[in-house]
C-alpha positions as CSV (number, residue, x, y, z in Angstrom):
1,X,10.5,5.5,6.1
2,X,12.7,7.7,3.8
3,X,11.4,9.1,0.6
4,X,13.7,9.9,-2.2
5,X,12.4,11.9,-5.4
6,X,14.1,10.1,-8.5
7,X,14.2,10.2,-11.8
8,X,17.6,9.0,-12.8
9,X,19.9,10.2,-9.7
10,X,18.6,10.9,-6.4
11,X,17.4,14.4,-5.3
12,X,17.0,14.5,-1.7
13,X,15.7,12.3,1.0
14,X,12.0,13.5,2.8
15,X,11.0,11.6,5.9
16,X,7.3,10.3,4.6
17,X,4.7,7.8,5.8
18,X,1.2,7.0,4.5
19,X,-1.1,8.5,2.2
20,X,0.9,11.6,2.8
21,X,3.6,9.9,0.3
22,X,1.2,10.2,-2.7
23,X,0.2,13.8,-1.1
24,X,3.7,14.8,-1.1
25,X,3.8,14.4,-4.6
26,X,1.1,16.6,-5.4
27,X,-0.8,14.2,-7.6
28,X,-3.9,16.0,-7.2
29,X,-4.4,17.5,-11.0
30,X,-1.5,15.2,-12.6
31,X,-1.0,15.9,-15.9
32,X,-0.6,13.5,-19.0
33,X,2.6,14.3,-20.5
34,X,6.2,14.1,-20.5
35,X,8.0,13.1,-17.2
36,X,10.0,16.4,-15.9
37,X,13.0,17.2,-13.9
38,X,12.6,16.3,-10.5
39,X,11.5,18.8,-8.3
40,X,13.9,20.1,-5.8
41,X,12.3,20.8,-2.6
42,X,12.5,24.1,-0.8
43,X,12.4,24.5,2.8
44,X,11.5,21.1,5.2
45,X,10.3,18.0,4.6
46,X,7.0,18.9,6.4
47,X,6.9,22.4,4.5
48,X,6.5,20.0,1.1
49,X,3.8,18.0,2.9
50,X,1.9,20.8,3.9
51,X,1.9,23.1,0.8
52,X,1.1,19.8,-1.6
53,X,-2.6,19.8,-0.7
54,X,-2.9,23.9,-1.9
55,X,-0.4,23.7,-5.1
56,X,-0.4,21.1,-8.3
57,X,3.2,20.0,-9.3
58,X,3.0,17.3,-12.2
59,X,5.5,14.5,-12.4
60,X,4.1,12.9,-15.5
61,X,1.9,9.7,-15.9
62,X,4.8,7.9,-14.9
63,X,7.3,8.4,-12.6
64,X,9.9,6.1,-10.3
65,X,10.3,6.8,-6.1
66,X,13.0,5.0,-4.0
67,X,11.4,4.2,-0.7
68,X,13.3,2.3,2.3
69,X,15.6,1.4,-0.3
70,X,13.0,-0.7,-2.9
71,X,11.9,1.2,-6.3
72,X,8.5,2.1,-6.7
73,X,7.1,3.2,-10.2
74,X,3.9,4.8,-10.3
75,X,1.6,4.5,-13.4
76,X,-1.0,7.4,-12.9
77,X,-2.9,7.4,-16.3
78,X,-6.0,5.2,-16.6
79,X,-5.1,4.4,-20.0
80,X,-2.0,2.6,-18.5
81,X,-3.8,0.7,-15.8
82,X,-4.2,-2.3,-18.5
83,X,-0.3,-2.7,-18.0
84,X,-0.3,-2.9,-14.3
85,X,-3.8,-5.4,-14.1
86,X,-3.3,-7.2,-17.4
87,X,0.2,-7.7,-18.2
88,X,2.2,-10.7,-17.9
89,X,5.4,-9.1,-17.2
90,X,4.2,-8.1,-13.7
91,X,3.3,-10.2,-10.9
92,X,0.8,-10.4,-8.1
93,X,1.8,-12.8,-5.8
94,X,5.7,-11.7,-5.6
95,X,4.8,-8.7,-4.9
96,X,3.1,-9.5,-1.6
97,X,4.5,-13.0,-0.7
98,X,7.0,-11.2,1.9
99,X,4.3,-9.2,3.5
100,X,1.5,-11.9,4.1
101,X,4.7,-14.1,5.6
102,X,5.5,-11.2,8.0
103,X,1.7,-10.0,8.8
104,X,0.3,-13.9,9.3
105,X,3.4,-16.2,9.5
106,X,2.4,-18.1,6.2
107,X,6.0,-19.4,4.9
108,X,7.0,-19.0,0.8
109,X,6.7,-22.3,0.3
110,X,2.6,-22.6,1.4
111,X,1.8,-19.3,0.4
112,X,2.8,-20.0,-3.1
113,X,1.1,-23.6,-3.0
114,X,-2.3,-22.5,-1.7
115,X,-2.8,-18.7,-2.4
116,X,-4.4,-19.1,-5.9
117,X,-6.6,-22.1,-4.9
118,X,-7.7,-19.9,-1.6
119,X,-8.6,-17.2,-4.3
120,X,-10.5,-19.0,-6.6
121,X,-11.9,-20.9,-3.8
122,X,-13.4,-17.9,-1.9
123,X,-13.9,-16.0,-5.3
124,X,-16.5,-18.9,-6.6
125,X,-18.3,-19.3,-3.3
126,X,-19.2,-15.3,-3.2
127,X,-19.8,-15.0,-7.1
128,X,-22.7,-13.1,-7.9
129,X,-24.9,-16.4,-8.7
130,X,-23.8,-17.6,-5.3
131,X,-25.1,-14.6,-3.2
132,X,-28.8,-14.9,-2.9
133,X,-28.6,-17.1,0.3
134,X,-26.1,-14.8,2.0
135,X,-29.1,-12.2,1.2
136,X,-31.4,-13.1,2.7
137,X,-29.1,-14.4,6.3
138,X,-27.6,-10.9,6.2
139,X,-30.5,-9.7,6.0
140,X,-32.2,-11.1,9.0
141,X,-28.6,-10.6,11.1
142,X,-28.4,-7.0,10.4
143,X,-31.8,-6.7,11.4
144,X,-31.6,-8.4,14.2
145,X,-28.7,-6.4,15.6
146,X,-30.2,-2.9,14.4
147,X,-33.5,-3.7,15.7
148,X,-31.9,-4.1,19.4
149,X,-30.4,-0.7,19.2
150,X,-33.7,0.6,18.1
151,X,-35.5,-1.7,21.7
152,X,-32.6,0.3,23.4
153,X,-34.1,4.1,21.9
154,X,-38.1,2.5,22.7
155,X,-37.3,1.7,26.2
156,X,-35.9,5.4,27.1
157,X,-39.9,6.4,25.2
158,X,-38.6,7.4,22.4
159,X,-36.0,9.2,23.5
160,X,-32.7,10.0,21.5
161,X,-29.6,7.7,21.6
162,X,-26.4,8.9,21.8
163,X,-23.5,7.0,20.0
164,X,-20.1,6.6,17.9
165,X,-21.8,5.7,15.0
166,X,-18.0,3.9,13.5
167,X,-18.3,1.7,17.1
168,X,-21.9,1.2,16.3
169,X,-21.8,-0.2,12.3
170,X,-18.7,-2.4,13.8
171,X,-20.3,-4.2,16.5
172,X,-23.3,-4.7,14.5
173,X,-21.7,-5.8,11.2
174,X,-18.8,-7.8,12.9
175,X,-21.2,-10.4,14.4
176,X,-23.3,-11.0,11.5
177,X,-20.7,-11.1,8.4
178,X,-18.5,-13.2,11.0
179,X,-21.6,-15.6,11.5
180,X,-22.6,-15.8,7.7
181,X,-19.1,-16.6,6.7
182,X,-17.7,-18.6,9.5
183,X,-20.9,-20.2,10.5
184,X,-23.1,-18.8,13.4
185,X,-21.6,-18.8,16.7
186,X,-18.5,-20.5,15.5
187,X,-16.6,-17.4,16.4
188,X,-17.3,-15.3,19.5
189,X,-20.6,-13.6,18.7
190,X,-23.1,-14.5,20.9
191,X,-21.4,-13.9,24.2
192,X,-20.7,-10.0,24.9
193,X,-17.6,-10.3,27.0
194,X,-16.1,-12.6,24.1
195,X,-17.2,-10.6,21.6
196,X,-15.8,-7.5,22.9
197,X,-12.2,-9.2,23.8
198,X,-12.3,-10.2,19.9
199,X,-13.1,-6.9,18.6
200,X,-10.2,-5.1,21.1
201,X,-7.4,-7.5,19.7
202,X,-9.0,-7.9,16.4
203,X,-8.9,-3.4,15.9
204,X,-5.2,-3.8,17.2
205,X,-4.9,-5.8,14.6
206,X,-5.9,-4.1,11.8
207,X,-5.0,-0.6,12.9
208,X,-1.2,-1.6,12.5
209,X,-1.6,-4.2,9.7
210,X,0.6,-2.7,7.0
211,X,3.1,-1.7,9.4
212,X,3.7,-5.2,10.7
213,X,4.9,-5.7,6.8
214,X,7.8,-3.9,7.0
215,X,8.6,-3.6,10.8
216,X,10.6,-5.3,13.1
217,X,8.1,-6.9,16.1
218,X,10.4,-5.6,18.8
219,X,8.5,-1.9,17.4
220,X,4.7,-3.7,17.6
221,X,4.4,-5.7,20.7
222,X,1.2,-4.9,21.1
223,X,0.3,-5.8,17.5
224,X,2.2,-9.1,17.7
225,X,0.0,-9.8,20.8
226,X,-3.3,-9.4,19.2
227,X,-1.9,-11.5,16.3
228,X,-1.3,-14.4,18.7
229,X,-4.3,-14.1,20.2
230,X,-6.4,-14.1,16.9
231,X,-4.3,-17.4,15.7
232,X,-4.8,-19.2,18.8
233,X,-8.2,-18.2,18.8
234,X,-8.1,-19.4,14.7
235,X,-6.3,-23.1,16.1
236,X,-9.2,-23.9,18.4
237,X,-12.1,-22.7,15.4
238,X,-10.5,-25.0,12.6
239,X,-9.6,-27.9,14.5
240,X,-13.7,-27.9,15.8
241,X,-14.7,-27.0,12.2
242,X,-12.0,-29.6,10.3
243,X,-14.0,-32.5,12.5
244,X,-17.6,-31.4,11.1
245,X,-16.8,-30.5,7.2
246,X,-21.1,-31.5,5.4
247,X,-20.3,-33.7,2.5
248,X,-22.9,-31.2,0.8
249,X,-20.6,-28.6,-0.7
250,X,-23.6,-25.9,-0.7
251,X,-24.5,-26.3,3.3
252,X,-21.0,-25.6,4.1
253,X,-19.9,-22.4,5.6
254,X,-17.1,-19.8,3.5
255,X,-14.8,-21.1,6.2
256,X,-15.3,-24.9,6.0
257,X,-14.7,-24.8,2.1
258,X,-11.4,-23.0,2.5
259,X,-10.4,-25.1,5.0
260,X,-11.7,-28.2,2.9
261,X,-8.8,-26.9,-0.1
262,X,-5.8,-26.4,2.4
263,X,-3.9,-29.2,2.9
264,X,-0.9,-27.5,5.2
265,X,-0.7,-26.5,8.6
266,X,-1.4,-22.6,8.5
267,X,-4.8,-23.1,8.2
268,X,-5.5,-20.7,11.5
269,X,-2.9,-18.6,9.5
270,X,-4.9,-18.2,6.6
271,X,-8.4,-18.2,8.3
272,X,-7.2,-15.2,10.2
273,X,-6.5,-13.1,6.6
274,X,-9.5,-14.4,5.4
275,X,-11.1,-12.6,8.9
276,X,-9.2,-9.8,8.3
277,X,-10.3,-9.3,4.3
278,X,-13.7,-10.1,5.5
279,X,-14.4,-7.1,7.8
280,X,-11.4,-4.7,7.1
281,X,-12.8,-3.0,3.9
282,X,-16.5,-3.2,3.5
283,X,-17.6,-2.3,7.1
284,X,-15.3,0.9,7.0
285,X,-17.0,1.9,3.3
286,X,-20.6,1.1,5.0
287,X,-19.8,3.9,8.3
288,X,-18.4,6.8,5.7
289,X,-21.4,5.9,3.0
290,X,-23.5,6.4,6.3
291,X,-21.5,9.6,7.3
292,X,-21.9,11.2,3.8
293,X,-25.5,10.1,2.9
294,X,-26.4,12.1,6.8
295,X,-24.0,15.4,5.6
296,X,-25.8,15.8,2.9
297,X,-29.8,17.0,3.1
298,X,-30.5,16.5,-0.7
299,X,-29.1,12.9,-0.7
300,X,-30.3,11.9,2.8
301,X,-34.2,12.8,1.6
302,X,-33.9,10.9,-1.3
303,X,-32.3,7.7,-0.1
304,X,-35.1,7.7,2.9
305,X,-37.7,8.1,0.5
306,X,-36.2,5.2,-1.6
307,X,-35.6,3.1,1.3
308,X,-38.5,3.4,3.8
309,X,-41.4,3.3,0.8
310,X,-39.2,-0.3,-0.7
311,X,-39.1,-1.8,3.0
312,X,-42.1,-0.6,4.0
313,X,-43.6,-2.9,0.8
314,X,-41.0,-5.8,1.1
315,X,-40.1,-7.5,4.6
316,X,-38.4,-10.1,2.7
317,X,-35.2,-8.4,1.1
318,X,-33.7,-10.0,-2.2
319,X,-31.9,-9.6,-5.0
320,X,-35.2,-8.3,-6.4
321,X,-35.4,-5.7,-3.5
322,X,-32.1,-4.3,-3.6
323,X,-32.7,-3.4,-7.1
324,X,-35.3,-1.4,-6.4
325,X,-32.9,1.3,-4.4
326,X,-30.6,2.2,-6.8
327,X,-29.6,5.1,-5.6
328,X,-28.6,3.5,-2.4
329,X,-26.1,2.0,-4.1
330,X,-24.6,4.9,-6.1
331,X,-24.1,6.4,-2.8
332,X,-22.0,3.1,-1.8
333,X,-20.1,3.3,-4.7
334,X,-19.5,7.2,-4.2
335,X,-18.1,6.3,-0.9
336,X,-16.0,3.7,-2.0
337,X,-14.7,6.1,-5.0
338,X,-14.2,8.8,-2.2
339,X,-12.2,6.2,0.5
340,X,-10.4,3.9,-1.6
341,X,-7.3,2.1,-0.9
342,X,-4.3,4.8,-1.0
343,X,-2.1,2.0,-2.9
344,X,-2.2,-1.7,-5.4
345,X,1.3,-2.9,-6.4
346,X,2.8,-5.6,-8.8
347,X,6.4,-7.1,-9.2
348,X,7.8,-6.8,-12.3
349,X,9.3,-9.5,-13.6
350,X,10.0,-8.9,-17.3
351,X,11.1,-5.3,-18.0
352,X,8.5,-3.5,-20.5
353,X,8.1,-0.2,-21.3
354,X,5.3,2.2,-20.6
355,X,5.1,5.8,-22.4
356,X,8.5,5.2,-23.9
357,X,10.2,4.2,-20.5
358,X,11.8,1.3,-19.4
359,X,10.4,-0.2,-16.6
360,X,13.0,-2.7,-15.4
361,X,13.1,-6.1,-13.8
362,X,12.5,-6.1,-9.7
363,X,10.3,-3.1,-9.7
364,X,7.4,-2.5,-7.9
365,X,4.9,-1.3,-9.9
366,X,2.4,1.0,-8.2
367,X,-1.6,2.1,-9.0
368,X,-3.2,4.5,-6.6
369,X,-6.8,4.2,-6.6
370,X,-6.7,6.6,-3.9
371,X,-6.0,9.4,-6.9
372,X,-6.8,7.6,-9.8
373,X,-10.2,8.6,-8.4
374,X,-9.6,11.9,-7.9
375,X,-8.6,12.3,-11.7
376,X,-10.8,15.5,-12.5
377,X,-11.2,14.0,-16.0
378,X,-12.5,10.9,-15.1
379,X,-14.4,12.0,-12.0
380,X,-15.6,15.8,-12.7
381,X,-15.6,17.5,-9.5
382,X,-13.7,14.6,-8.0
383,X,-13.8,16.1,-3.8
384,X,-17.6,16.1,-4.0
385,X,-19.9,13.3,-2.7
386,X,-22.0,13.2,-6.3
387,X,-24.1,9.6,-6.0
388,X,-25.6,10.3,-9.7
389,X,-22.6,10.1,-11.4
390,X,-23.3,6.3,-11.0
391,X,-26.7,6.1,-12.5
392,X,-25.5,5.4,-15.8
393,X,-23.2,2.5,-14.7
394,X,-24.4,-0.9,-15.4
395,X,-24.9,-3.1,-12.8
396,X,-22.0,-5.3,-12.5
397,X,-19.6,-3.2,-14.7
398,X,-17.3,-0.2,-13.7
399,X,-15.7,2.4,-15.7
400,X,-12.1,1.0,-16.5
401,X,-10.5,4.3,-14.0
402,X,-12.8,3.0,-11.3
403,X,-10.3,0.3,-9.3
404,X,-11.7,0.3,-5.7
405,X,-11.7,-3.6,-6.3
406,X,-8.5,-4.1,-8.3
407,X,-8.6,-6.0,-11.4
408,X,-7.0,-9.2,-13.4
409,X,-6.3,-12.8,-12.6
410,X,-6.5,-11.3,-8.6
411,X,-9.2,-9.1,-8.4
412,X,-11.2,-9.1,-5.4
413,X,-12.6,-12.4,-4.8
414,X,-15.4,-10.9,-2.4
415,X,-16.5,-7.5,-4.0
416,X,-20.0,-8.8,-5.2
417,X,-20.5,-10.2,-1.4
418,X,-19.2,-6.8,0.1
419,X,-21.5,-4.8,-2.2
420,X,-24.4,-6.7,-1.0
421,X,-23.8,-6.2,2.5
422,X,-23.5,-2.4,2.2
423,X,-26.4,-1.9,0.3
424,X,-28.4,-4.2,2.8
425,X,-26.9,-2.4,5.6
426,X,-27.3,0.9,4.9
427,X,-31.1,1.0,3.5
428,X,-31.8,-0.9,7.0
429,X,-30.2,1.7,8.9
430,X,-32.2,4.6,6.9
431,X,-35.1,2.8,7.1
432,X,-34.8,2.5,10.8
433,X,-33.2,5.4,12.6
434,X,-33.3,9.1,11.7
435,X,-29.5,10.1,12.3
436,X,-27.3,13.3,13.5
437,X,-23.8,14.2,13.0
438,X,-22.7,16.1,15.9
439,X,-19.3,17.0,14.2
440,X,-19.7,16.5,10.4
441,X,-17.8,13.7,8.8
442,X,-15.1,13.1,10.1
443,X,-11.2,13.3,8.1
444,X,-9.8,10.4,6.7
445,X,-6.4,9.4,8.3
446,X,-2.9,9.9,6.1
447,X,-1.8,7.4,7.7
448,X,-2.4,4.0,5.6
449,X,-2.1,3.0,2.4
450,X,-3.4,-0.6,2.5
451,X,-7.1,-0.9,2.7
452,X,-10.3,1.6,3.0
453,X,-8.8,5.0,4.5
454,X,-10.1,5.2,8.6
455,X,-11.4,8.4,10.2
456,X,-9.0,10.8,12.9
457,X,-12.2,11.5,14.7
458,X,-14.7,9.6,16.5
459,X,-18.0,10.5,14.8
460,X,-20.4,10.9,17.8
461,X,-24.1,10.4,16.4
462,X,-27.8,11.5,18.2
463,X,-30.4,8.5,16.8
464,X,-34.0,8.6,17.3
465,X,-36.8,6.4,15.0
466,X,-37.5,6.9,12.2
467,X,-40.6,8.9,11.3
């Protein structure tokens, strides 16, 4: 991509990808106040890149980029976020119609005649009141799949078990959120060899998801195979499950009520991005929260303390359960604040102004929660992995500068569902294994700016039981 700095005429270009666009910028420390001249850069593209992450340079709470030729305006003060998540004069769907038709081959036409009805389908079957059945199934699938890695340490005597610990928390997440919301074996779970030729094309997949939006295929043939393979896989599935729909709306799996409100022929298309939003998010947030709880001593004693004595007393876990580990999830929800999407956008489609500027017709208007949660004022010591600054927050509220999960008429339909199987996850895994990071944690890649930010480094772990 090319990057050019704008305000009203354009600067200079910078060849940019990723997250390192917003670091570029230097947005961390951005300052509420006037916008200022541009910056003109010094030296190289990469000599900008590199020197952003040691020096502050404040563009304002709103500023305008041209990227690959489309203008992006950023809104970077919390205060503003109401305009970007509340306003009528920007739009959700046209700002990603193009991309979901490129990534899963769902035409204009059906993605503006089924989208909201997908939403507000999959959005009232994981509502809060809807979740204590996927409890307690969760429950007993995570179990199930950690217990067998715990057989694997008994059988060596005890011994320690070496792993990748992100391999590990996707092989045993994948098959049990894929059987809970697809229906159990529907998909390939219960065979290894299946399971592992899903998970290969399935990573492709995801690993080159946003670049599919904008790229030609010619430049992601391996992508474009893994696609294939996930939609044929997707024909087969929703044929089956189209023939075997229960008349009983409350016995039917996530997938058979989509595909009971989708009345076209991309249902495998839309299945597939319902896979995708189903595992590409929340399992991520569940290895770093694991990563981060094991760095640090002080958090790691307390949440085993927590865990392990609530466990030990309750083999059934329950709404009722999870609320007694709180502080399990304020370390979820410090590792979603921490790993956030780098970028949310809208299409404006009624200019308005923001700050005293215009923001005109065709723009795409941009949010970060990447930085907005790196905003020293709203998150004091932003870089550091502080659970208890979420003690205070009631339980299904966020501050309004917290936007992990979006906002407005398309917030995340699933984040009450995803919250519950991180918090089920990860007090398992502390109550079963003790855990250690050969390496540390490992960095988050620049790389992406769709979706929860994925680690350079492979994160090799020693487990042995708990004691």
């Amino acid at each position: 991509m090319r990057l050019c700095y704008q305000q009203e005429v354009l600067i200079k270009e910078v060849p940019i990808t990723g997250i390192t666009l917003l670091n570029s910028l230097g947005l961390r420390g951005w300052q509420v106040g006037q916008l200022p001249q541009a910056p003109r850069l010094k030296g190289t593209a990469i000599d900008s890149m590199s020197s952003s992450a040691s020096k502050t340079r404040s563009l304002g709470p709103v500023y305008t980029l041209k990227v690959a030729g489309e203008r992006m305006t950023f809104l970077t003060d919390a205060k503003d976020f109401h305009n970007f998540f509340q306003s009528t004069d920007v739009d959700f769907q046209k700002a990603v119609q193009s991309s979901v038709q490129k990534i899963a081959s769902v035409t204009e036409e059906a993605f503006f005649k089924n989208h909201t009805k997908i939403h507000d389908t999959v959005k009232g079957r994981l509502s809060f009141h809807k979740l204590p059945p996927f409890c307690e199934t969760l429950h007993s699938k995570f179990k199930e799949h950690l217990v067998g890695i715990k057989n694997q340490i008994t059988i060596k005597n005890g011994c320690e078990f070496e792993a990748e610990l992100n391999d590990l928390v996707r092989s045993t997440m994948y098959k049990s959120i894929m059987d809970n919301l697809f229906g159990d074996g529907v998909l390939p779970t219960h065979d290894e060899a299946a399971f592992k030729e899903f998970e290969k094309n399935f990573l492709i997949f995801d690993e080159q998801f946003e670049y599919a939006a904008r790229l030609p295929k010619i430049f992601l043939r391996e992508w474009t195979k893994s696609k294939n393979w996930l939609l044929q896989m997707f024909t087969r599935v929703t044929k089956q499950c189209m023939q075997t729909i229960p008349a009983d709306v409350e016995s039917r799996s996530l997938l058979q009520t989509l595909l009971a409100v989708i009345d076209d022929d991309f249902s495998p298309n839309w299945s597939m991005m319902m896979l995708w939003a189903s595992l590409a998010n929340a399992i991520p947030i569940t290895f770093w929260t694991l990563c981060m709880i094991y760095q640090h001593q002080r958090v790691l004693e307390k949440v085993q303390s927590e865990v392990r004595q609530v466990l030990k007393e309750n083999e059934k876990c329950d709404e009722s359960t999870l609320a007694l580990m709180p502080y399990t999830r304020q370390c979820i929800l410090e590792a979603i604040r921490l790993r956030s999407p780098g970028i949310f956008t809208r299409r404006v489609i009624k200019e308005f102004r923001v700050k005293g500027y215009n923001i005109p017709v065709g723009d795409l208007l941009m949010v970060s929660p990447f930085w907005a949660h790196r905003n020293s004022q709203q998150f004091p010591d932003p870089e550091e992995f502080k659970p208890e600054r979420w003690e205070n927050i009631e339980k299904n509220s966020f501050p309004e500068s917290f936007i992990a999960f979006g906002g407005g008429r398309y917030q995340c339909p699933g984040r009450w569902f995803a919250l519950l199987e991180m918090h089920i996850y990860v007090s398992l895994f502390v109550s079963l294994f003790d855990c250690k990071l050969l390496n540390g944690v490992p960095d988050l890649c620049e790389l992406h700016l769709v979706g929860t930010q994925q680690p350079v480094q492979k994160c090799p772990v020693v487990l042995s039981l708990a004691k």
